[in-house]
N, CA and C atoms of all chains as a GROMACS GRO file, in nm:
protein
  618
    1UNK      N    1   6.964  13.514   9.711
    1UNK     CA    2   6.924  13.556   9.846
    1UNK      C    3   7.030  13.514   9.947
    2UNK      N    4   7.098  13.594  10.039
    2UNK     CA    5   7.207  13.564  10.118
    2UNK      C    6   7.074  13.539  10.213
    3UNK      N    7   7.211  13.418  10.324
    3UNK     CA    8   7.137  13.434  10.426
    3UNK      C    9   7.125  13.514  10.533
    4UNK      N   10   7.010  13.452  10.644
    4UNK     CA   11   7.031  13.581  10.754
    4UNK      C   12   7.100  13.647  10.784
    5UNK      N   13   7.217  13.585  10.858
    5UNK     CA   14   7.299  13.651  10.890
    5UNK      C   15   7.403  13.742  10.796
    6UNK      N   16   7.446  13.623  10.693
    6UNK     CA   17   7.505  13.735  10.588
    6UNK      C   18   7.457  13.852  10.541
    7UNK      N   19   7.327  13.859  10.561
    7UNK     CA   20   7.258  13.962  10.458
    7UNK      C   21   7.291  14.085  10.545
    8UNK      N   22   7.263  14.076  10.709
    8UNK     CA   23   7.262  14.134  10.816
    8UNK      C   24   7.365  14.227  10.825
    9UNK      N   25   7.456  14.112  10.800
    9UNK     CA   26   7.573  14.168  10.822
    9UNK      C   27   7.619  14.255  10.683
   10UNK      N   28   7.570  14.250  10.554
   10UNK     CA   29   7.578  14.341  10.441
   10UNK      C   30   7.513  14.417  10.472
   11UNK      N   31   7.349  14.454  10.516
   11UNK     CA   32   7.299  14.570  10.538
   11UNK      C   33   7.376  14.660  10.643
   12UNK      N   34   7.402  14.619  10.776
   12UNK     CA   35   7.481  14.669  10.886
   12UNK      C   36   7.648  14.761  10.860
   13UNK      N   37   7.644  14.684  10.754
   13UNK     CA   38   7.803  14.721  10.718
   13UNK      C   39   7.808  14.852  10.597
   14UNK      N   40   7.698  14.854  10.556
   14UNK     CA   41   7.642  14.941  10.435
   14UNK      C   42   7.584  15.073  10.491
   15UNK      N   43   7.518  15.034  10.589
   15UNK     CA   44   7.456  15.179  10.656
   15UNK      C   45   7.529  15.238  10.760
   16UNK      N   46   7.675  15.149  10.824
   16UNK     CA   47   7.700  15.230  10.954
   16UNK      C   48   7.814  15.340  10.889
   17UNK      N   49   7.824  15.340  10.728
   17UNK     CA   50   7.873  15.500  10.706
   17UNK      C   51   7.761  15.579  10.639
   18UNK      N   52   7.779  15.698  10.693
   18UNK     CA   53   7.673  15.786  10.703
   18UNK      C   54   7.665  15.826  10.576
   19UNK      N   55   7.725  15.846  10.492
   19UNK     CA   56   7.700  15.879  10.351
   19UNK      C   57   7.591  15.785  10.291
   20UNK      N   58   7.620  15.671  10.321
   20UNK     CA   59   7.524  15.575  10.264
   20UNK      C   60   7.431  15.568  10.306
   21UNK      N   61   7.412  15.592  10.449
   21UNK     CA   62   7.290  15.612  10.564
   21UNK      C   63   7.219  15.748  10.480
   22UNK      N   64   7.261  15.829  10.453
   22UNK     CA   65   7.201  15.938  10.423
   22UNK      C   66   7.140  15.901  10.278
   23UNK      N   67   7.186  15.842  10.207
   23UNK     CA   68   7.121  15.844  10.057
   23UNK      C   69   6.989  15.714  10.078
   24UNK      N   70   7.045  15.680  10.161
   24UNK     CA   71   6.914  15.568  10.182
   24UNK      C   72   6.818  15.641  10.249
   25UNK      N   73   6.845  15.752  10.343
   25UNK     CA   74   6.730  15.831  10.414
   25UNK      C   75   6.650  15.898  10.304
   26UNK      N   76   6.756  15.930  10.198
   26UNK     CA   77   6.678  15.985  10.112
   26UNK      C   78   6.605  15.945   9.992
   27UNK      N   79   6.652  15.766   9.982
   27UNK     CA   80   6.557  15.732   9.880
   27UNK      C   81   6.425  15.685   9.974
   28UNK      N   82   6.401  15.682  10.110
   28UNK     CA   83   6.296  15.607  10.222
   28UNK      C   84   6.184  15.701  10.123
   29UNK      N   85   6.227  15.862  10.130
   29UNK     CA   86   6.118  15.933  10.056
   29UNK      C   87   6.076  15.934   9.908
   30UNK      N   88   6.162  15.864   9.849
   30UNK     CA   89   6.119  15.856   9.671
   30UNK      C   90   6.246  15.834   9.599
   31UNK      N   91   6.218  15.722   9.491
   31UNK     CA   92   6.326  15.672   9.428
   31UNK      C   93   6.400  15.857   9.380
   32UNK      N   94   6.506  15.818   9.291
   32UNK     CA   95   6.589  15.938   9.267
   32UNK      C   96   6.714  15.907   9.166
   33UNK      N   97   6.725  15.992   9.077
   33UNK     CA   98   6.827  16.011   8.955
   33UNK      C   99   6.935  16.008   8.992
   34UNK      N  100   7.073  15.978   8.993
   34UNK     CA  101   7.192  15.964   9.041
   34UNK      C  102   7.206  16.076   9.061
   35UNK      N  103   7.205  16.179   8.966
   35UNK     CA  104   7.272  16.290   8.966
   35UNK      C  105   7.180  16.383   9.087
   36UNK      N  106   7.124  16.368   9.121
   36UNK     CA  107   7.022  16.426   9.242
   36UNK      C  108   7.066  16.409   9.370
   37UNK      N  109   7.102  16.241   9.362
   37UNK     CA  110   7.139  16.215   9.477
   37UNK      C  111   7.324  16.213   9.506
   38UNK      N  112   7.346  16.269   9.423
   38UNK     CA  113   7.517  16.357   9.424
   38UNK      C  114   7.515  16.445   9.501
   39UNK      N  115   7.430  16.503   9.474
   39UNK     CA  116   7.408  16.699   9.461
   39UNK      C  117   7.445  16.702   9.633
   40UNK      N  118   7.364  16.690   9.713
   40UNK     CA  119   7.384  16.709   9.793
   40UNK      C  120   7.538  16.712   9.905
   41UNK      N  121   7.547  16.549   9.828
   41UNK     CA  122   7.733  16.526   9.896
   41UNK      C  123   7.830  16.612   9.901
   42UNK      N  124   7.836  16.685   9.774
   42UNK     CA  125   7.951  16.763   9.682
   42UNK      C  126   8.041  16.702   9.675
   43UNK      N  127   7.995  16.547   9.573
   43UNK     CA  128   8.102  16.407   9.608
   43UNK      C  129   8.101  16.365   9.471
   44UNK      N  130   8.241  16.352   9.423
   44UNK     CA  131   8.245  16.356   9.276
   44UNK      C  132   8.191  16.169   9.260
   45UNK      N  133   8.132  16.164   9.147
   45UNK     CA  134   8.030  16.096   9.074
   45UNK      C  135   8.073  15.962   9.140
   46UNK      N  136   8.155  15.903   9.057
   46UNK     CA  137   8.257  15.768   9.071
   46UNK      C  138   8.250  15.751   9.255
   47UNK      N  139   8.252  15.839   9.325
   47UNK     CA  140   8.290  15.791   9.454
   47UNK      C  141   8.098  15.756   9.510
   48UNK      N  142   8.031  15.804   9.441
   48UNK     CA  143   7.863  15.803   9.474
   48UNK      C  144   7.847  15.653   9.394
   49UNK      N  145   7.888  15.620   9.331
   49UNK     CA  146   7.820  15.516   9.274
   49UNK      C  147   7.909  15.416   9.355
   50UNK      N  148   8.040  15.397   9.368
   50UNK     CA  149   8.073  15.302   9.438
   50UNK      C  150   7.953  15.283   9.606
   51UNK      N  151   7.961  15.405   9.694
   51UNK     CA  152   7.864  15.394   9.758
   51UNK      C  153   7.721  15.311   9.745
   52UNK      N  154   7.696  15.324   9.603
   52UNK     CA  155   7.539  15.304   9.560
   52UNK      C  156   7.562  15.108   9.514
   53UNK      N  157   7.694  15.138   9.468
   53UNK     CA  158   7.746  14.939   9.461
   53UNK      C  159   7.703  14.874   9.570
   54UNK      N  160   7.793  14.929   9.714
   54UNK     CA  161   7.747  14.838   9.830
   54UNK      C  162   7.649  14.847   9.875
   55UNK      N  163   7.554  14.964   9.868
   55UNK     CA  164   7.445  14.960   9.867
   55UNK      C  165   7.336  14.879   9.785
   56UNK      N  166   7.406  14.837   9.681
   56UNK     CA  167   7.305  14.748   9.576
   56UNK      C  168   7.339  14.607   9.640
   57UNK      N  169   7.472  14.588   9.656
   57UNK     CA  170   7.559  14.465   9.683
   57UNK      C  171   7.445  14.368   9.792
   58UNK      N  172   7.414  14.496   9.883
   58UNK     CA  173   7.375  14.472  10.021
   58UNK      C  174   7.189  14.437  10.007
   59UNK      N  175   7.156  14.467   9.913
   59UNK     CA  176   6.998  14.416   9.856
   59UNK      C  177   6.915  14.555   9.906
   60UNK      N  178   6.991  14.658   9.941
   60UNK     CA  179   6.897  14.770  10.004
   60UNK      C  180   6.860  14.828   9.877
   61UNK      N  181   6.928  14.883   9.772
   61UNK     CA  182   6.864  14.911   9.649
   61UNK      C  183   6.859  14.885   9.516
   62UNK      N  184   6.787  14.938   9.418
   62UNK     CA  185   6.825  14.893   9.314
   62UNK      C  186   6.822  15.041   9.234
   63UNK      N  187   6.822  14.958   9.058
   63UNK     CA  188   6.833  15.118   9.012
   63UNK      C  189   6.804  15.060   8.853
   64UNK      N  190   6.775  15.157   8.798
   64UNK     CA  191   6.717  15.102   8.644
   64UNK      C  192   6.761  15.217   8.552
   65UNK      N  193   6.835  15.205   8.430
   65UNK     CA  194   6.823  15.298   8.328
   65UNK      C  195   6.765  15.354   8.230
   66UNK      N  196   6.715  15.430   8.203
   66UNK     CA  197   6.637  15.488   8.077
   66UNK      C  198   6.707  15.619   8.000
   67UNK      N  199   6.795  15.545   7.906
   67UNK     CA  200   6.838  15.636   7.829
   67UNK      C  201   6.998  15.678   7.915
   68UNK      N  202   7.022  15.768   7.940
   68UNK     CA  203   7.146  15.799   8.015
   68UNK      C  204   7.093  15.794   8.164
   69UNK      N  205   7.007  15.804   8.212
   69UNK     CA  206   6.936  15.853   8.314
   69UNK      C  207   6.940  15.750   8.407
   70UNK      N  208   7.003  15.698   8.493
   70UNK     CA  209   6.986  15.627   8.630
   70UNK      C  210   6.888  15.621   8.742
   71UNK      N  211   6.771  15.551   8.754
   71UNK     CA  212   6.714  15.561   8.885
   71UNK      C  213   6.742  15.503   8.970
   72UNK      N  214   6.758  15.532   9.084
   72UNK     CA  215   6.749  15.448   9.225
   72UNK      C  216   6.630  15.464   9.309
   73UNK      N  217   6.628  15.317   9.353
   73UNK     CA  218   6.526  15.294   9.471
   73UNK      C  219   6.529  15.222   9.578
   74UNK      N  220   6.482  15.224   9.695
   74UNK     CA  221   6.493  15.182   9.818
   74UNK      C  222   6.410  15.068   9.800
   75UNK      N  223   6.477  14.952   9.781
   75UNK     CA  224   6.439  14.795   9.734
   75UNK      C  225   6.306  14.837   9.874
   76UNK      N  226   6.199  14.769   9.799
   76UNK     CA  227   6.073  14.729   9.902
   76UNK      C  228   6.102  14.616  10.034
   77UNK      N  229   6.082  14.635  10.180
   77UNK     CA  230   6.200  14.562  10.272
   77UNK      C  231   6.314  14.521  10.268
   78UNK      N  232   6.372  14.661  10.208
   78UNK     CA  233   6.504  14.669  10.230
   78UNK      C  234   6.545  14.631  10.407
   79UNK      N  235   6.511  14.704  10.455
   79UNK     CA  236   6.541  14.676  10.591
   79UNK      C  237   6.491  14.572  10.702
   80UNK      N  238   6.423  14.529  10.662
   80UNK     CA  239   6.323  14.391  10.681
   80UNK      C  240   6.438  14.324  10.826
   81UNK      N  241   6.506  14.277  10.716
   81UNK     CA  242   6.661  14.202  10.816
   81UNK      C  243   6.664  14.277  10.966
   82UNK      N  244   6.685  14.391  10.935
   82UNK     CA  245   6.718  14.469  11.068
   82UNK      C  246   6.597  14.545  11.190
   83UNK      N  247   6.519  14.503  11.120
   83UNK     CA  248   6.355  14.500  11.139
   83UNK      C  249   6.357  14.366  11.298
   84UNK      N  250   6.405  14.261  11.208
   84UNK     CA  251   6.373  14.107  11.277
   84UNK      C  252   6.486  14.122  11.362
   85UNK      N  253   6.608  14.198  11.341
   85UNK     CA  254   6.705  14.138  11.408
   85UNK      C  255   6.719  14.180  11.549
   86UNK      N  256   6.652  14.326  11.540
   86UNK     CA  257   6.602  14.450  11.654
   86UNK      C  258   6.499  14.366  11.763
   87UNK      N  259   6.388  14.301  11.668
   87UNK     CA  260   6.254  14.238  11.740
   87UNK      C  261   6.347  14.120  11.821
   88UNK      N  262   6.429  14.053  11.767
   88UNK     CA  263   6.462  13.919  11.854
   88UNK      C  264   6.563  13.962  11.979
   89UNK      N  265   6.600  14.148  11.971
   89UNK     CA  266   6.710  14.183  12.136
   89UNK      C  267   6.591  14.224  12.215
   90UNK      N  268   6.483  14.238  12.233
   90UNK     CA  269   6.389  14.276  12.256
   90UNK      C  270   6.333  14.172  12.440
   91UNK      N  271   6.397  14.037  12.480
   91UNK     CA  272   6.388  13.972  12.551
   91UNK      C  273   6.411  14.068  12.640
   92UNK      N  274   6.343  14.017  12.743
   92UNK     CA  275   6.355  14.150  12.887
   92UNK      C  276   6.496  14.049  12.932
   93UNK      N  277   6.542  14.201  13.033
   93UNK     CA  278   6.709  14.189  13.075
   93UNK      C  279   6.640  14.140  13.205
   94UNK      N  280   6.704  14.006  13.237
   94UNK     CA  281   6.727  13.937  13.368
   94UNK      C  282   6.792  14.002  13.463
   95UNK      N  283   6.749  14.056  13.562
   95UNK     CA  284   6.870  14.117  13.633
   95UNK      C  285   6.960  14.003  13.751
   96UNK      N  286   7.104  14.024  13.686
   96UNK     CA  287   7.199  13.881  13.799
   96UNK      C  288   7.199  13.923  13.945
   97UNK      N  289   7.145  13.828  14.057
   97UNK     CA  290   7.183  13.907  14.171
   97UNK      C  291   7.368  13.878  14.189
   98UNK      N  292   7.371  13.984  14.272
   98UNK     CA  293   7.530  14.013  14.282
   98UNK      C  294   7.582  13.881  14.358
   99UNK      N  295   7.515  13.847  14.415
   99UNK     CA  296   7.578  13.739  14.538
   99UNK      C  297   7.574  13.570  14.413
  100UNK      N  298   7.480  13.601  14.344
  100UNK     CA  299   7.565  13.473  14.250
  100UNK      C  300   7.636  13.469  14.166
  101UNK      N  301   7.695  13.592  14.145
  101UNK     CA  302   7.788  13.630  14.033
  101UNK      C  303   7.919  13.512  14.075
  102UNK      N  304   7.981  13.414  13.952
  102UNK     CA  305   8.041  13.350  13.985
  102UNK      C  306   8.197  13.414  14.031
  103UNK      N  307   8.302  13.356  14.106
  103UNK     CA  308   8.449  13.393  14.194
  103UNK      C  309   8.522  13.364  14.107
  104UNK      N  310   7.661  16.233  12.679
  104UNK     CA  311   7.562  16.175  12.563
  104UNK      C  312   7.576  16.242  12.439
  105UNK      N  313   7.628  16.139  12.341
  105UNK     CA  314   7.643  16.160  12.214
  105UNK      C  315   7.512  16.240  12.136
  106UNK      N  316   7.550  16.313  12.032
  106UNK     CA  317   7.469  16.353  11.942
  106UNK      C  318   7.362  16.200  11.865
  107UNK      N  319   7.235  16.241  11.843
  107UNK     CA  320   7.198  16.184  11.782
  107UNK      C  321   7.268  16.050  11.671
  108UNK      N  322   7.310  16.125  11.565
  108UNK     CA  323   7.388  16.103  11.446
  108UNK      C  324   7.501  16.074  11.518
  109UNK      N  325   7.555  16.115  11.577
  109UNK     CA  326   7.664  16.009  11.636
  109UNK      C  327   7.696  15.892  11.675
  110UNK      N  328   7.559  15.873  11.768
  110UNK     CA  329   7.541  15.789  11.880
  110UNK      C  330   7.459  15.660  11.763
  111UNK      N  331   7.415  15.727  11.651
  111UNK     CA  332   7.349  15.623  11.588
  111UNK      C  333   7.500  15.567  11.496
  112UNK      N  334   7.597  15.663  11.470
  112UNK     CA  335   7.725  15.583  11.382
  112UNK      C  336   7.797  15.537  11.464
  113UNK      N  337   7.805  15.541  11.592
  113UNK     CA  338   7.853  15.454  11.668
  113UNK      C  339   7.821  15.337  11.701
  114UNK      N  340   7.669  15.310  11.729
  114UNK     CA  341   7.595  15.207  11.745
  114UNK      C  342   7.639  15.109  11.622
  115UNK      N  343   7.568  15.182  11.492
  115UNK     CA  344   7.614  15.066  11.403
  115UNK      C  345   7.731  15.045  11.328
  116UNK      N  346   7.839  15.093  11.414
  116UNK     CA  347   7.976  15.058  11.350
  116UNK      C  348   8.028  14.918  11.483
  117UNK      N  349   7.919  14.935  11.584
  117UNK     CA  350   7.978  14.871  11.661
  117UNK      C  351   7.925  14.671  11.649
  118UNK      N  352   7.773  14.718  11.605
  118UNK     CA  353   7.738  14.605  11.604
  118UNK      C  354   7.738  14.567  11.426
  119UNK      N  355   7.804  14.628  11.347
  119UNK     CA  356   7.781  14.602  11.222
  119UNK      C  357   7.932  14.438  11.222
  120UNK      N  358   8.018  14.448  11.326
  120UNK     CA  359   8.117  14.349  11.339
  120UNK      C  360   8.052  14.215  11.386
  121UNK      N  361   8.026  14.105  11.345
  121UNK     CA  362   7.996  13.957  11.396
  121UNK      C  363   7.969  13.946  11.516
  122UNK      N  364   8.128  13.966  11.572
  122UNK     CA  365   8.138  13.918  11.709
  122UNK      C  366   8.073  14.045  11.792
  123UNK      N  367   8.093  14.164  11.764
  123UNK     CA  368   7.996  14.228  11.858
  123UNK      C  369   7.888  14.225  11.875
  124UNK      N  370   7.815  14.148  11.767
  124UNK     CA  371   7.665  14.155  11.724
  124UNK      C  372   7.658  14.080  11.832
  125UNK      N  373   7.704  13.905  11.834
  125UNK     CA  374   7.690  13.811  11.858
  125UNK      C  375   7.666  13.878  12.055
  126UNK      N  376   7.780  13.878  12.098
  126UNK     CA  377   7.815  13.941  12.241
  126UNK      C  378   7.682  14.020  12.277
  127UNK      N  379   7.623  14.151  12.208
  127UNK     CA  380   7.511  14.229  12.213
  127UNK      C  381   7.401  14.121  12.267
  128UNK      N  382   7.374  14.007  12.153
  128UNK     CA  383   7.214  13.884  12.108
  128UNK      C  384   7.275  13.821  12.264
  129UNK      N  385   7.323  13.763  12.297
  129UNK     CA  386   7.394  13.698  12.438
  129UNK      C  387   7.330  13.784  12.548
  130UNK      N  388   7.404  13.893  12.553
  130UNK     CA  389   7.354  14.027  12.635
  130UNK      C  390   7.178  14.038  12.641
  131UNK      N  391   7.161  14.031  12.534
  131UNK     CA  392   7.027  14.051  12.536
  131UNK      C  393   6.942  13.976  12.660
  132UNK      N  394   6.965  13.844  12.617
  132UNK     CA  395   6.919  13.794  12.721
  132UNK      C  396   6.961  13.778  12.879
  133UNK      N  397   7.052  13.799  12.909
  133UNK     CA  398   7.096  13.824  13.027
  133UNK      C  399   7.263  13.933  13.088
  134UNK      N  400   7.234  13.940  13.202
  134UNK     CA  401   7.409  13.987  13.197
  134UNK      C  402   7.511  13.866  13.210
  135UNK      N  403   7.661  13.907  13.214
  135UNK     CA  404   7.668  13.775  13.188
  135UNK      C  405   7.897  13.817  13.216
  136UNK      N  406   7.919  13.744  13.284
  136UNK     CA  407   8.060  13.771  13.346
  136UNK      C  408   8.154  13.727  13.249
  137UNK      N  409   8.288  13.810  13.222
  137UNK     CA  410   8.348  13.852  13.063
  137UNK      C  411   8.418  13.702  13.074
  138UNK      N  412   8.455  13.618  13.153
  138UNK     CA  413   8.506  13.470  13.124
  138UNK      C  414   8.357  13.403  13.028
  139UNK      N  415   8.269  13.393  13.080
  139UNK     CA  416   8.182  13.342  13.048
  139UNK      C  417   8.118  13.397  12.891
  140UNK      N  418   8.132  13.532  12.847
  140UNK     CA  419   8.118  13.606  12.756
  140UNK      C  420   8.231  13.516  12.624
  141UNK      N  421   8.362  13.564  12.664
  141UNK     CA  422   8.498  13.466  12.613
  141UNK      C  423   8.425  13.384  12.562
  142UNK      N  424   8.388  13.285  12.644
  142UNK     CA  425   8.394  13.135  12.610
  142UNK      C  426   8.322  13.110  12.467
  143UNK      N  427   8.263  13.108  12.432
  143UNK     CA  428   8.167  13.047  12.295
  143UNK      C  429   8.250  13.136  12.151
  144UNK      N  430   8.298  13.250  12.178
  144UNK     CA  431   8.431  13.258  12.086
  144UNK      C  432   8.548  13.212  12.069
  145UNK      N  433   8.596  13.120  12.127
  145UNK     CA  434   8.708  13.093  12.150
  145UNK      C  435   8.833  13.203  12.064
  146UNK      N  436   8.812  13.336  12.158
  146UNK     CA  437   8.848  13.425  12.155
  146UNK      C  438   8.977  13.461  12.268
  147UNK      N  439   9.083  13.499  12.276
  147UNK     CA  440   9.136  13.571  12.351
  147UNK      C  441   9.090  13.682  12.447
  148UNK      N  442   9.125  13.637  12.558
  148UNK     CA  443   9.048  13.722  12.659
  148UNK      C  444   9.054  13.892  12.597
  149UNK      N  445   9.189  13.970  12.568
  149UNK     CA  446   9.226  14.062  12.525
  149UNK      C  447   9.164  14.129  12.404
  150UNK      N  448   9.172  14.029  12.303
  150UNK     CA  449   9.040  14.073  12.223
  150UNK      C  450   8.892  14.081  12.251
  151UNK      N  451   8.866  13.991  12.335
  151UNK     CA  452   8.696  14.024  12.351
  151UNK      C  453   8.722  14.156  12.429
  152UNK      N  454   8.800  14.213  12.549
  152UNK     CA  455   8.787  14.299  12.560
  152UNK      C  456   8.766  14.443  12.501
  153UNK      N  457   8.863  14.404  12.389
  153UNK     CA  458   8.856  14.496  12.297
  153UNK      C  459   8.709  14.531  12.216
  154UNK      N  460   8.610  14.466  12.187
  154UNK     CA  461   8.532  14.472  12.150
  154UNK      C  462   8.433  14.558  12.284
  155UNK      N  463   8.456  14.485  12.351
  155UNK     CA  464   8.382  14.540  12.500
  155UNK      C  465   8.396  14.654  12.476
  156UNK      N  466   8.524  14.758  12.442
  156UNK     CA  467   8.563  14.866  12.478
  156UNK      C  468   8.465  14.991  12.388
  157UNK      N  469   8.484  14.853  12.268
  157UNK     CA  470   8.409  14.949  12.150
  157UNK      C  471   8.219  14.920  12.190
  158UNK      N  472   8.200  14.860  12.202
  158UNK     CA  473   8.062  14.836  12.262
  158UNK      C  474   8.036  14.957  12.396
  159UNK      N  475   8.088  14.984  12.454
  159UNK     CA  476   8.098  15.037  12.562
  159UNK      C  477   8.081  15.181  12.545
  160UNK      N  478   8.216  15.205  12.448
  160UNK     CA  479   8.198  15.329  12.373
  160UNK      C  480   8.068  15.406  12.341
  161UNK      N  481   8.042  15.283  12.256
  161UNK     CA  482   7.884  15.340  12.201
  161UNK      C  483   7.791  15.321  12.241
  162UNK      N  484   7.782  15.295  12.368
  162UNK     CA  485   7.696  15.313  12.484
  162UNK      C  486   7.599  15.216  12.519
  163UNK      N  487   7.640  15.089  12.445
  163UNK     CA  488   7.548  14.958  12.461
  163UNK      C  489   7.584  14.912  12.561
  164UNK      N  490   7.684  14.876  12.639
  164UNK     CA  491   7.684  14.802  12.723
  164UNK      C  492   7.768  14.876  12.863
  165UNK      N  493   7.710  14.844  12.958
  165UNK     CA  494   7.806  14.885  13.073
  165UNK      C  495   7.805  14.741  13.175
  166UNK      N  496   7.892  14.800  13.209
  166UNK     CA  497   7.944  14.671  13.345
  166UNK      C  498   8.043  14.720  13.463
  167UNK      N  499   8.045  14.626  13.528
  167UNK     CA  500   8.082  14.647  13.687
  167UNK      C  501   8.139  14.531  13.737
  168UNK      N  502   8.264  14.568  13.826
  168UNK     CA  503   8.333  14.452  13.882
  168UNK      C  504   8.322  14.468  14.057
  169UNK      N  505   8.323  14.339  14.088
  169UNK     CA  506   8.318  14.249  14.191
  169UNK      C  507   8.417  14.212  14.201
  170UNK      N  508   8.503  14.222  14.333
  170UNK     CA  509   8.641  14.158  14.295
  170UNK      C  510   8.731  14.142  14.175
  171UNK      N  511   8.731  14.021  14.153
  171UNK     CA  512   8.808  14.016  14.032
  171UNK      C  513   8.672  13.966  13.920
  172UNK      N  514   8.610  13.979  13.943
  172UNK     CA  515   8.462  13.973  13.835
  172UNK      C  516   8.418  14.078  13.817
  173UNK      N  517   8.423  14.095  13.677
  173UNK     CA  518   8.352  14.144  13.584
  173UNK      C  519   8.234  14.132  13.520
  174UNK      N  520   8.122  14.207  13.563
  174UNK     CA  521   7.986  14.146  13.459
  174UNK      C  522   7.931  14.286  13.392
  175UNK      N  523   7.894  14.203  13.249
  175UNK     CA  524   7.898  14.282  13.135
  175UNK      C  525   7.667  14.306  13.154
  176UNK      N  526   7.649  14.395  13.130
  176UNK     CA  527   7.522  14.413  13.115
  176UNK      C  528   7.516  14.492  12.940
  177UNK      N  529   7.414  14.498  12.901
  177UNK     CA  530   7.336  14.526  12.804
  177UNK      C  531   7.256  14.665  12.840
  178UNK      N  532   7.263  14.788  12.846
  178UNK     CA  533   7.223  14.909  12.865
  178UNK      C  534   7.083  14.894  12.849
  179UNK      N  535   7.001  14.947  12.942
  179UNK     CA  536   6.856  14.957  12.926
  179UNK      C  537   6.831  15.082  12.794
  180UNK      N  538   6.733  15.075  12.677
  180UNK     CA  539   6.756  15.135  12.594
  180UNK      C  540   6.867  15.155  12.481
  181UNK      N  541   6.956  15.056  12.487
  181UNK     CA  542   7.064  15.052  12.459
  181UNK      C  543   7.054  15.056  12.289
  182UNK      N  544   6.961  15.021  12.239
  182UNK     CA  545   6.904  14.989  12.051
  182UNK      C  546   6.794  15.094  12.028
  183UNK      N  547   6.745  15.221  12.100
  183UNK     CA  548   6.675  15.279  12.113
  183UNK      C  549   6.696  15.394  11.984
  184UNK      N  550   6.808  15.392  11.984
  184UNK     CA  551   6.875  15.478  11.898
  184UNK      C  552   6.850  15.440  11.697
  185UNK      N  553   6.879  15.303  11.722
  185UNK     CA  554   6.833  15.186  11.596
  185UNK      C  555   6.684  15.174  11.580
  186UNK      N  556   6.620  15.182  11.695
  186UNK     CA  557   6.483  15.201  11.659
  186UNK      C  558   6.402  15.321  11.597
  187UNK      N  559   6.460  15.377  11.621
  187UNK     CA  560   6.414  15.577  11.616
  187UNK      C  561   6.447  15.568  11.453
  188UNK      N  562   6.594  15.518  11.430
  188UNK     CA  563   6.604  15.519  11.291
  188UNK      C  564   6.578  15.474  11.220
  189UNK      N  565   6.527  15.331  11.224
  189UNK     CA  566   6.472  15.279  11.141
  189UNK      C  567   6.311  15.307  11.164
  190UNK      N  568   6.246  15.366  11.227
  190UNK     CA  569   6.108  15.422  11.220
  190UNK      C  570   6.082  15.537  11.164
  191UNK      N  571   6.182  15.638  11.122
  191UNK     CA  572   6.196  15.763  11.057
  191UNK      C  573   6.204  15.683  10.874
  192UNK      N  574   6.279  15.530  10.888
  192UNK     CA  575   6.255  15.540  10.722
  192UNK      C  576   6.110  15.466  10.669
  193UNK      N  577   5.993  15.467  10.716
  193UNK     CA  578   5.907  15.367  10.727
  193UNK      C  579   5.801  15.500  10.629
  194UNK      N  580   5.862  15.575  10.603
  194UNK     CA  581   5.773  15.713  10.502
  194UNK      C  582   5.721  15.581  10.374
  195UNK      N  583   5.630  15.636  10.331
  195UNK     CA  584   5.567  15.519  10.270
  195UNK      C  585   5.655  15.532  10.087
  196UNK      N  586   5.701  15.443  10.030
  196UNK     CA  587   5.759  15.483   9.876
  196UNK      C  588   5.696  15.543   9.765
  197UNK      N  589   5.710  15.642   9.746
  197UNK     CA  590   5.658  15.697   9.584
  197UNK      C  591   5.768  15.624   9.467
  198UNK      N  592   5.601  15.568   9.406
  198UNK     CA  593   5.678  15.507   9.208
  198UNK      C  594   5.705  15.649   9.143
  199UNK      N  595   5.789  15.650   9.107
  199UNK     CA  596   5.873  15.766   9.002
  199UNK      C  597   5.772  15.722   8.881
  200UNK      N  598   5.667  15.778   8.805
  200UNK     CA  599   5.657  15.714   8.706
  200UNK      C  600   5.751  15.753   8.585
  201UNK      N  601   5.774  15.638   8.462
  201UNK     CA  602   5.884  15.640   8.452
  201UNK      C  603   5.889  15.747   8.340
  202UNK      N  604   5.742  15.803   8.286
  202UNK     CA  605   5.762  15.908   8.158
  202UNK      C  606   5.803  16.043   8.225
  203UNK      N  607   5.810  16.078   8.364
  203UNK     CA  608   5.852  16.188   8.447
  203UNK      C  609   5.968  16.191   8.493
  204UNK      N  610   6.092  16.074   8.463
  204UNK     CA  611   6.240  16.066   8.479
  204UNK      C  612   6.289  16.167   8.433
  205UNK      N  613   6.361  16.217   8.461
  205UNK     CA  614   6.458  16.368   8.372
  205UNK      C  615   6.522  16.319   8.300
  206UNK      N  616   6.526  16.365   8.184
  206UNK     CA  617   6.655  16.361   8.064
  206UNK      C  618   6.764  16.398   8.078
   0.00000   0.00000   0.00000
């Protein structure tokens, strides 16, 4: 288990490319066969699974084999981290008056 | 105003970096003048700006100068974008059962 922040910073770093953002949108709806979740990219194999590495790396999913067959799934609070990290910017904004802004 | 999908790969390319995160959680709670921002990184003024720029970019933060002061605010709505998305993946998980895997 990394910690907070590390983990944070693995999930954050994993989803802000959209390829990866997208296969995770698409396991939110149901685990999925590698080769399924290719299809869509038109992204040869090797470059999907490295994707699916930092994505594993990062604790967002996992994946199990049966036979040749690869599943992936959207680890259960996967996003948990970014869940808490959202709830704690959430403090109302102080507004500075201008006249104490320090010279 | 950015596209959706934009404005959301901007967001988290911006705060997926430490120190921007960090600057953002600061922000959160108040605004806060870019010497004073500096300080707890013991960062180069030039680089924190730089981060500013990219924060700025992606539409988290705006600010305004006073003389030779600068104060950095935290955009009202500014994670609104992070919220939307992570509430779109909250679809509840289907178990693949596993005798229905494809061969």
């Amino acid at each position: 288990m990394l910690k907070y922040h590390d983990e944070l910073n693995a999930v954050l770093r994993a989803i802000a490319d959209p390829t990866r953002r997208a296969v995770v949108e698409r396991l939110a709806k149901s685990p999925a066969v590698v080769s399924d979740l290719a299809a869509p990219f038109s992204m040869a194999l090797p470059s999907l699974m490295q994707h699916l590495r930092v994505l594993e790396d990062a604790g967002l999913v996992t994946s199990q084999k049966h036979g040749r067959v690869r599943t992936v799934s959207l680890r259960t609070g996967a996003l948990d981290v970014l869940h808490l990290w959202l709830g704690e910017q959430r403090t109302p904004q102080k507004i500075m008056p201008t006249g104490l802004a320090p010279t």
